[in-house]
C-alpha positions as CSV (number, residue, x, y, z in Angstrom):
1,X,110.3,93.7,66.7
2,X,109.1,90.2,66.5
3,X,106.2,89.4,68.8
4,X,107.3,86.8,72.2
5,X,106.0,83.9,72.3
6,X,105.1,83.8,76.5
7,X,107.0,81.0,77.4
8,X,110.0,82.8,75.2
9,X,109.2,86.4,77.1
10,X,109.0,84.7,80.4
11,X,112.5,83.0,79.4
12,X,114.0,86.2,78.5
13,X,113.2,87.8,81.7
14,X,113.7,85.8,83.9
15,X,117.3,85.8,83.0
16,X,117.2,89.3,83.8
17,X,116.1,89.2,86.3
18,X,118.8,86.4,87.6
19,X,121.5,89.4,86.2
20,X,120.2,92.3,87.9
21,X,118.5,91.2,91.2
22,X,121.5,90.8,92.6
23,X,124.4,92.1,95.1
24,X,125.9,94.4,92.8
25,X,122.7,96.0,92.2
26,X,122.8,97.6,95.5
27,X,125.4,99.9,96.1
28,X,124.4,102.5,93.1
29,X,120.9,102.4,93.7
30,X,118.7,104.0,96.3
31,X,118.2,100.5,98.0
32,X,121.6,100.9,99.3
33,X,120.4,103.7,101.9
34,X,118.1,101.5,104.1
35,X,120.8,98.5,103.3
36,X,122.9,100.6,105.8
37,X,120.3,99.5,109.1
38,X,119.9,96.8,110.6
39,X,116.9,97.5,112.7
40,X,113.5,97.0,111.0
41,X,112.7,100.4,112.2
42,X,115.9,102.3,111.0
43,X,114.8,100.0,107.4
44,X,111.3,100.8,107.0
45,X,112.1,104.9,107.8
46,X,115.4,105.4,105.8
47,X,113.5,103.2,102.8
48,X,110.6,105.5,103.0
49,X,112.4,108.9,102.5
50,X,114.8,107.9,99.8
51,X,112.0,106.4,97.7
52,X,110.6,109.8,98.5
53,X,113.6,111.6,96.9
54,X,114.0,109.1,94.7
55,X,113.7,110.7,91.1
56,X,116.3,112.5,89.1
57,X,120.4,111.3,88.9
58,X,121.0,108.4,91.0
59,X,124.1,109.8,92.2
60,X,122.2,112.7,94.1
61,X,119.9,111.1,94.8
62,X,122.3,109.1,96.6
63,X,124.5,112.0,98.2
64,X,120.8,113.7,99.2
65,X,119.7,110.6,100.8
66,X,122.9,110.0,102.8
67,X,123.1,113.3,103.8
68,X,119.3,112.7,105.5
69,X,120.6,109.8,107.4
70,X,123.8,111.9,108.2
71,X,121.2,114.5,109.6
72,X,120.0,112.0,111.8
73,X,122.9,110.5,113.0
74,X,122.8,107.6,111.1
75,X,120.2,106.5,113.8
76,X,116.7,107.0,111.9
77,X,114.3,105.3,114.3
78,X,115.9,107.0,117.4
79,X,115.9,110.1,116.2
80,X,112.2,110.4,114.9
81,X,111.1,109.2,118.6
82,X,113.0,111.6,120.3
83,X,114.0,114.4,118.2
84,X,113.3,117.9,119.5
85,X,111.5,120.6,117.5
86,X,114.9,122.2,117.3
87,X,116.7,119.2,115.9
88,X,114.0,119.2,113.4
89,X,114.5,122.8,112.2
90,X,118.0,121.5,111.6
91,X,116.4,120.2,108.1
92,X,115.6,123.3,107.0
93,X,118.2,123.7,104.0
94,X,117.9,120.5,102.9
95,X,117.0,120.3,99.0
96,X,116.7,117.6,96.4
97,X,115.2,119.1,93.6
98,X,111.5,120.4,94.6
99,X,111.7,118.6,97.6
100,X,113.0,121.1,100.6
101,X,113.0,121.8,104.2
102,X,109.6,122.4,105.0
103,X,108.7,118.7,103.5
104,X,111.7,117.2,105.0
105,X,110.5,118.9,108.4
106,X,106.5,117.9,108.1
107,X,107.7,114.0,107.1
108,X,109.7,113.6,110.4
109,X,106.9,115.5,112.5
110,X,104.6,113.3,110.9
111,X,106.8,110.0,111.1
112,X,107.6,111.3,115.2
113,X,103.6,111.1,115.9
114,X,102.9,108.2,114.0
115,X,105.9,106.1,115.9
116,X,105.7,107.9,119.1
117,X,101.7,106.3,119.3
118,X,102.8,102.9,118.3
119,X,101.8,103.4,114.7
120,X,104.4,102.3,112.0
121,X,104.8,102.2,108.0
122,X,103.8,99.3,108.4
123,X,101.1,99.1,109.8
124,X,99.5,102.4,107.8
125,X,100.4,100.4,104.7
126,X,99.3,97.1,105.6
127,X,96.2,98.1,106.9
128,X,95.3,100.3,104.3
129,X,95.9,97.2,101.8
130,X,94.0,94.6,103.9
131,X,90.9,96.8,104.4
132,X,90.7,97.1,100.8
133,X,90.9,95.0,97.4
134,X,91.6,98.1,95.4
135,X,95.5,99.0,95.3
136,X,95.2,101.9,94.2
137,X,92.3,102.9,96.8
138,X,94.6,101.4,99.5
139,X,97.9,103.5,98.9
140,X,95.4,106.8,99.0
141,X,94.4,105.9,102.3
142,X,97.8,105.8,103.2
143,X,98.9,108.3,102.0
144,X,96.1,110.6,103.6
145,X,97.3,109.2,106.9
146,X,100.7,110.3,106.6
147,X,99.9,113.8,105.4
148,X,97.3,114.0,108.4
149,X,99.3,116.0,110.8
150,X,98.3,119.4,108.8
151,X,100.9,118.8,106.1
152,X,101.8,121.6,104.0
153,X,99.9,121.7,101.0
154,X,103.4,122.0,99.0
155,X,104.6,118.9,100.5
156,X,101.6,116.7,99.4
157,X,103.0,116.6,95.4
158,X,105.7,114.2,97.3
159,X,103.4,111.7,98.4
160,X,102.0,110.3,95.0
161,X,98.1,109.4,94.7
162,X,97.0,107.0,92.0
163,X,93.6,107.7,92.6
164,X,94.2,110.8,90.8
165,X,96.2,108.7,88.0
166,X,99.4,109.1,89.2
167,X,101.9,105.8,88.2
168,X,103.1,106.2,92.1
169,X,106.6,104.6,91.0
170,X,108.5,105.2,94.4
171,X,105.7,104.4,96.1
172,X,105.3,101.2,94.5
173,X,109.0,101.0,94.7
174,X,109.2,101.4,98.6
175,X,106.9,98.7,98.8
176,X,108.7,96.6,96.5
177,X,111.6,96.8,98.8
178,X,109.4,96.1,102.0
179,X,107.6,93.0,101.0
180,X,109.5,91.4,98.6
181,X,112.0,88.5,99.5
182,X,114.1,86.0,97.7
183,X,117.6,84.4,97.9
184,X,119.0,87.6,96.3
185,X,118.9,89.8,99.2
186,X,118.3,93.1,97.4
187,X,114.5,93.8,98.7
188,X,114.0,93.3,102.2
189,X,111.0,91.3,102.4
190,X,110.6,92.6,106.3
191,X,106.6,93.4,105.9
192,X,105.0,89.7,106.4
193,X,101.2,91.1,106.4
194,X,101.4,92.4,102.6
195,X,101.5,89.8,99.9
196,X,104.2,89.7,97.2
197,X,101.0,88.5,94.4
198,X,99.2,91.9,95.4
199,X,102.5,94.4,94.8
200,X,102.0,96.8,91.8
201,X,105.0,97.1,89.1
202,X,107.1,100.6,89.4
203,X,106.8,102.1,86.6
204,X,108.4,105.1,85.0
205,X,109.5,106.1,81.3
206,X,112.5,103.6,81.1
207,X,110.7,100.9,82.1
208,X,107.3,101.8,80.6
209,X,109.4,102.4,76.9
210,X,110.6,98.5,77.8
211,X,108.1,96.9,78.2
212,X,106.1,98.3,75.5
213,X,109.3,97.0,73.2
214,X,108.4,93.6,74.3
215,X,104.5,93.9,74.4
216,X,103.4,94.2,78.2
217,X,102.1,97.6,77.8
218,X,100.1,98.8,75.0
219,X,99.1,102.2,76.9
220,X,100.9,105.3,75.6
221,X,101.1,107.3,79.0
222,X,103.2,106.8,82.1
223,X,99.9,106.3,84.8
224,X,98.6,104.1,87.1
225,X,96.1,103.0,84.1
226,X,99.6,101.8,82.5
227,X,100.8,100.2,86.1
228,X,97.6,97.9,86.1
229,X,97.9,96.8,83.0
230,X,101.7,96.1,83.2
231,X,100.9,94.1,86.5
232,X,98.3,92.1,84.7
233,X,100.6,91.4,82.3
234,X,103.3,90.4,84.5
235,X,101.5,87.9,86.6
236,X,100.8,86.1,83.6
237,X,104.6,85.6,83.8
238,X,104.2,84.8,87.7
239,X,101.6,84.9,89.9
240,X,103.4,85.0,93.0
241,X,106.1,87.4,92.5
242,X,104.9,89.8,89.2
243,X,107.3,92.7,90.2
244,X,110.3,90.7,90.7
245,X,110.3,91.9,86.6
246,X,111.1,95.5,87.8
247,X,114.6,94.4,87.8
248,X,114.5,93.2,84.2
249,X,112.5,96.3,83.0
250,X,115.3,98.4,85.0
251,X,118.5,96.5,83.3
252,X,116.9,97.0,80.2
253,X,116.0,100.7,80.3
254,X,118.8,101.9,82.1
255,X,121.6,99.8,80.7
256,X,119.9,100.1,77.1
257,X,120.0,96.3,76.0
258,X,117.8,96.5,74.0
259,X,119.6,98.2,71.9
260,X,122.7,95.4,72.8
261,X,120.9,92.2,73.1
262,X,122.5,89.1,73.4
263,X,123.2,86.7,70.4
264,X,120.7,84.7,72.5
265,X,117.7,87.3,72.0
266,X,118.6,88.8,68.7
267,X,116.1,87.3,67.0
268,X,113.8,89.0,69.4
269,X,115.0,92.5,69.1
């Protein structure tokens, strides 16, 4: 592949971003589980357990994901205030993949103390990333919040740390669709106190293989090394909004255009 010029790479994804970030993204993708709510509550919950269960076919992810929601009677917040300890044992059977019942119940006992005291997503995350310059310091703290209420030491694998190197792609992801906001309407933007500048790039091994096609990424593995250099990359692109370019790197992985570019970027590919 030819090396990009920047202003030519910035071109080319931008108008990738214009074709993905869009309506029609929504319904096959995870996004459209919290798109169901109304409610910045019902939002910021759903989001947060299908980004958790977010990995594997999309199509389970979304039948898992719904039946969550279905579980809870399609009312999120109300039901992690005032859910009893037997309607929580209701979640026992629930599976996606290594994620089962005894997460699924520790996450809503969790999410019920948390809301129950006045203490959101929101705020864990946004304080967490205001007390600290370091991203990847800030989602650890986080995440050792939510796993406070003597979680079970299975269900910590779920909650990804990047201070141990971990690319924390739904992570960054559920964040992604929390703070970001633009005339598309596909991420939420319903967290004001987290800038869009400071968001770190999901990354995972369709978008990482992308973007080292087009020469964002010269690290080999999939970590949160690899995330920090993608992100520096990407703000070279734009400051303001670097992981608006997830939906480029997405397109391109998933729907393999690379491999199909248009007669616009052939001479690129």
């Amino acid at each position: 592949m030819k090396p990009l010029k920047k202003s030519e790479l910035k071109e080319f994804l931008d108008e990738k971003v214009h074709l993905y970030n869009t309506p029609d993204f929504i319904p096959d993708d995870p996004i459209s589980i919290p798109h169901q709510f109304h409610l910045k509550e019902d939002i910021e919950i759903s989001a947060f357990l299908t980004a958790l269960i977010a990995w594997g076919q999309r199509k389970v992810i979304l039948r898992n994901a719904n039946d969550l929601m279905r579980r809870m009677d399609h009312e999120p917040f109300e039901f992690i205030l005032n859910h009893s300890l037997k309607e929580r044992k209701t979640f026992n059977d629930f599976v996606h993949r290594t994620f089962n019942g005894i997460d699924a119940i520790y996450l809503l006992k969790a999410l019920q103390k948390m809301y129950q005291s006045n203490t959101s997503l929101e705020n864990i995350y946004s304080e967490a990333l205001n007390d600290s310059n370091d991203f990847a310091k800030a989602l650890h703290e986080a995440r050792e919040k939510i796993l406070s209420f003597d979680a079970p030491t299975r269900t910590n694998k779920h909650i990804a740390d990047p201070l141990r190197n971990s690319s924390a792609k739904r992570i960054c992801m559920y964040l992604r669709w929390m703070v970001r906001k633009d005339k598309a309407g596909v991420d939420f933007g319903i967290w004001k106190n987290i800038k869009m500048k400071d968001l770190h790039c999901p990354l995972d091994i369709h978008s990482g293989r992308v973007a080292r096609t087009l020469g964002l990424l010269e690290r080999r593995q999939d970590d949160w090394k690899a995330v920090t250099e993608l992100t520096f990359n990407l703000r070279k692109l734009d400051k303001n909004d670097p992981v608006k370019y997830d939906f480029a790197l997405f397109g391109l992985g998933v729907y393999k255009e690379l491999q199909a570019a248009s007669p616009k970027t052939q001479d690129f590919f």
